[in-house]
DOBA-445318 format. One record per residue: residue in three letters; z, y, x of N, C-alpha, C, CB in turn. Coordinates in steps of 0.02 Angstrom, whole numbers, padded with zeros to 5 digits, always signed. Atoms other than C-alpha are relative to their C-alpha. Glycine has a CB too. Layout:
BEGIN
ALAZYXZYXZYXZYX
...
END
This chain:
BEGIN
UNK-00001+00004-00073+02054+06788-04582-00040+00056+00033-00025-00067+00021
UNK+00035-00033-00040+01927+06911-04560+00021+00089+00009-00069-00017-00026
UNK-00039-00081+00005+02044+07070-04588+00061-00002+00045+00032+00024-00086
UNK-00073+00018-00048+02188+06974-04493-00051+00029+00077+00036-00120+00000
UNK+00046-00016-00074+02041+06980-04333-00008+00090-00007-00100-00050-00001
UNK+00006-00054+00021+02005+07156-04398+00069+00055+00037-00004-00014-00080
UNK-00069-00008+00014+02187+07202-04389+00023+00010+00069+00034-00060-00040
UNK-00026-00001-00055+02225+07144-04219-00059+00022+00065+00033-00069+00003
UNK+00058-00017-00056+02055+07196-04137+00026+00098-00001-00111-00027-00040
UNK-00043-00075-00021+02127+07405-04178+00058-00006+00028+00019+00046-00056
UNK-00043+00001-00026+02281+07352-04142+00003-00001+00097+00022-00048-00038
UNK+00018+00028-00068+02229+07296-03961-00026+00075+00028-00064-00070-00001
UNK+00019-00061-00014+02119+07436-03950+00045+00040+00010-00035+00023-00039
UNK-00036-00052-00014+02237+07561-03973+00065+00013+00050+00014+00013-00053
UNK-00075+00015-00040+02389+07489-03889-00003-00032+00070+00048-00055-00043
UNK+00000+00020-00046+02317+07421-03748+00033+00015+00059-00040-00002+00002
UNK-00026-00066-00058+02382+07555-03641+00088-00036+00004-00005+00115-00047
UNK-00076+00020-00043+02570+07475-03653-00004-00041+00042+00056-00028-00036
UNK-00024+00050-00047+02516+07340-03547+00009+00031+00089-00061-00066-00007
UNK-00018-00045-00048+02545+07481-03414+00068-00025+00021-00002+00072-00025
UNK-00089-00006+00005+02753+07496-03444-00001-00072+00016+00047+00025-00085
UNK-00029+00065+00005+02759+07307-03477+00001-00017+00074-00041-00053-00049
UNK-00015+00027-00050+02699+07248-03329+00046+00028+00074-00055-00016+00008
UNK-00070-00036-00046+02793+07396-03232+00063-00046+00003+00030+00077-00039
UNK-00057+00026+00003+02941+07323-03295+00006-00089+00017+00020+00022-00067
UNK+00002+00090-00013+02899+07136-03255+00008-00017+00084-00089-00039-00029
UNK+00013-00005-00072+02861+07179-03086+00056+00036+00048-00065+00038+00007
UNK-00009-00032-00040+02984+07270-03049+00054-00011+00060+00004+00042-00031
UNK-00047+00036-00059+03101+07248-02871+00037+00050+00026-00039-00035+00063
UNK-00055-00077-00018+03246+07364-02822+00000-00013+00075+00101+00003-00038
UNK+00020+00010-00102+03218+07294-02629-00072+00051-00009-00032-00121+00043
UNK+00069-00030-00004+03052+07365-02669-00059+00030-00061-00030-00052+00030
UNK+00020-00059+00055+03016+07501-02763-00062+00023-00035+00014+00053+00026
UNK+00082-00036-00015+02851+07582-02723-00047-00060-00011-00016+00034+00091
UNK+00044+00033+00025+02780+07436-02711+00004-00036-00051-00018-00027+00033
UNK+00004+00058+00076+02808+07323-02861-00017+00076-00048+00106-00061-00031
UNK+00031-00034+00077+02784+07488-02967-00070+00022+00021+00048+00079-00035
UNK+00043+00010+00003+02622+07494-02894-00053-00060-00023+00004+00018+00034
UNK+00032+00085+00055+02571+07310-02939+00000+00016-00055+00047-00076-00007
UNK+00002+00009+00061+02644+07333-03089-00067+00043-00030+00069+00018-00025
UNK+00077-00033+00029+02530+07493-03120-00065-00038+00007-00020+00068+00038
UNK+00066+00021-00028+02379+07411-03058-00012-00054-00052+00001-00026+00083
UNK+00008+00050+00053+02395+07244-03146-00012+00020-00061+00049-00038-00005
UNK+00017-00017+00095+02442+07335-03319-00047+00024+00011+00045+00051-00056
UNK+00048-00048+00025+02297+07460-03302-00076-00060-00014-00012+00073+00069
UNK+00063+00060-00003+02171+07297-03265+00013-00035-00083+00017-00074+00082
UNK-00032+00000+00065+02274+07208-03417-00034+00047-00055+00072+00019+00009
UNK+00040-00039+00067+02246+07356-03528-00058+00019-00010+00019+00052-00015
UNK+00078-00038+00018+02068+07398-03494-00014-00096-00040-00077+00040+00105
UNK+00032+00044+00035+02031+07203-03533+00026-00010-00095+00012-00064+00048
UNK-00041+00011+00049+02157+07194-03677-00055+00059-00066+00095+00026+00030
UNK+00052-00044+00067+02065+07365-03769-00068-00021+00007-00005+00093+00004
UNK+00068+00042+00005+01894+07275-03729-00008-00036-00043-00017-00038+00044
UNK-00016+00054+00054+01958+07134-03833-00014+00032-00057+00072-00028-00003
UNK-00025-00008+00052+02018+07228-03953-00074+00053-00029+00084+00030+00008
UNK+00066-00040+00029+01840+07346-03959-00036-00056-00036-00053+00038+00063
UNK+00041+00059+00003+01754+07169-03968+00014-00026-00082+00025-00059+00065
UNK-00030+00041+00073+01875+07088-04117-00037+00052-00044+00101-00003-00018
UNK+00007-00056+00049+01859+07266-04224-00069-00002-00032+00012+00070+00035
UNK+00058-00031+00011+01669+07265-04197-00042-00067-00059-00039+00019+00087
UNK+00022+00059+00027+01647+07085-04242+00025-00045-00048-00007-00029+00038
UNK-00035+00033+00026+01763+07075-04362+00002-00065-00070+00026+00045-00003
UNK+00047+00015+00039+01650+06975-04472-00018-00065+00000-00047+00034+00011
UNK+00042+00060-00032+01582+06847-04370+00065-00038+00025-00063+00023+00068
UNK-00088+00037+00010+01705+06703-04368+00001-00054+00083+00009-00078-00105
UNK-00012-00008-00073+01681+06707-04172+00076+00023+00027-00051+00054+00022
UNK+00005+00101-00030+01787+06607-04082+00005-00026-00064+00080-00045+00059
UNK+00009+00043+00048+01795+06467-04182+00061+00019-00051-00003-00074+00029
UNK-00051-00041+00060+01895+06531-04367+00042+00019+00020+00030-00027-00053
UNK-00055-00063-00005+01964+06681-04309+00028+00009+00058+00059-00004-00042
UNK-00051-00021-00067+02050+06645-04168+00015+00037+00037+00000-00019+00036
UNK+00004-00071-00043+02135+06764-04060-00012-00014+00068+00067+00046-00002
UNK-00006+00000-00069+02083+06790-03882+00028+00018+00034-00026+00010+00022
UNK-00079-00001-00008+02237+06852-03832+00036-00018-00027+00027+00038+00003
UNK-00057+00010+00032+02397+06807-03857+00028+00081-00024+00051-00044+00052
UNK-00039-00056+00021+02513+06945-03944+00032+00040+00060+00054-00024-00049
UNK-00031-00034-00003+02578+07079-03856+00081-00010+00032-00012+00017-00053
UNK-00089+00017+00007+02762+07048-03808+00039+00029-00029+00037+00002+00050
UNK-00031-00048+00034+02821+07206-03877+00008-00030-00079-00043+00067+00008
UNK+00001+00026+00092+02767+07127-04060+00010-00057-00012-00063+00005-00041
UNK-00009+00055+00028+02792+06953-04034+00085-00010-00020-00031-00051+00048
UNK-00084-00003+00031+02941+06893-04139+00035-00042+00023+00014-00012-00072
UNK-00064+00032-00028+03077+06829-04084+00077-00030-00047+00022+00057+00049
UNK-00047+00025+00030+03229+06737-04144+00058+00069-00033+00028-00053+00056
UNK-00048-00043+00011+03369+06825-04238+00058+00026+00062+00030-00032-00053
UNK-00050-00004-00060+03500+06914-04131+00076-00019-00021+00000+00078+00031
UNK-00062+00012+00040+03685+06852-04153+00028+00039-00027+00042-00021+00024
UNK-00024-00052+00051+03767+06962-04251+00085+00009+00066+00013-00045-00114
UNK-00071-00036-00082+03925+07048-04148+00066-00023-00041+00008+00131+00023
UNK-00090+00060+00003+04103+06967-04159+00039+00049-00014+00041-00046+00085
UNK-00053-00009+00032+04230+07022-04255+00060+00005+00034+00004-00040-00040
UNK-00059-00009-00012+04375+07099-04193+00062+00011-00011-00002+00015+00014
END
């Protein structure tokens, strides 16, 4: 557990920065352009500074079985969380 915390504390670190795009794209409103891709920026950049904090925090402490065994203090990513199979394409 303590390489899994290890694992996802660089991971965080390094990738924090997509929660930029993501939330761009979550936010975004074709009535309103400018502004939702400003939210979005704004939110992700807040997002990713806490997200690589985390992930400085997990990396540093990867040791100490802070929170209680292992746990993550974020959830995953969306980009990496897995998802169901996709149907397979129909036969013509």
């Amino acid at each position: 557990p303590a390489f899994d915390k290890l694992g996802r504390g660089v991971s965080n670190a390094l990738l924090g920065w997509l929660e930029i795009p993501l939330n761009i794209h979550k936010r975004y409103s074709a009535s309103d352009t400018a502004g939702s891709g400003l939210a979005g920026t704004a939110i992700g950049f807040f997002k990713g500074a806490v997200r690589t904090g985390v992930g400085v925090y997990e990396a540093v402490t990867f040791l100490l079985p802070y929170p209680e065994h292992f746990a993550p203090i974020l959830p995953t990513l969306e980009y990496f969380q897995k998802t169901g199979r996709r149907a397979p394409l129909p036969l013509e």
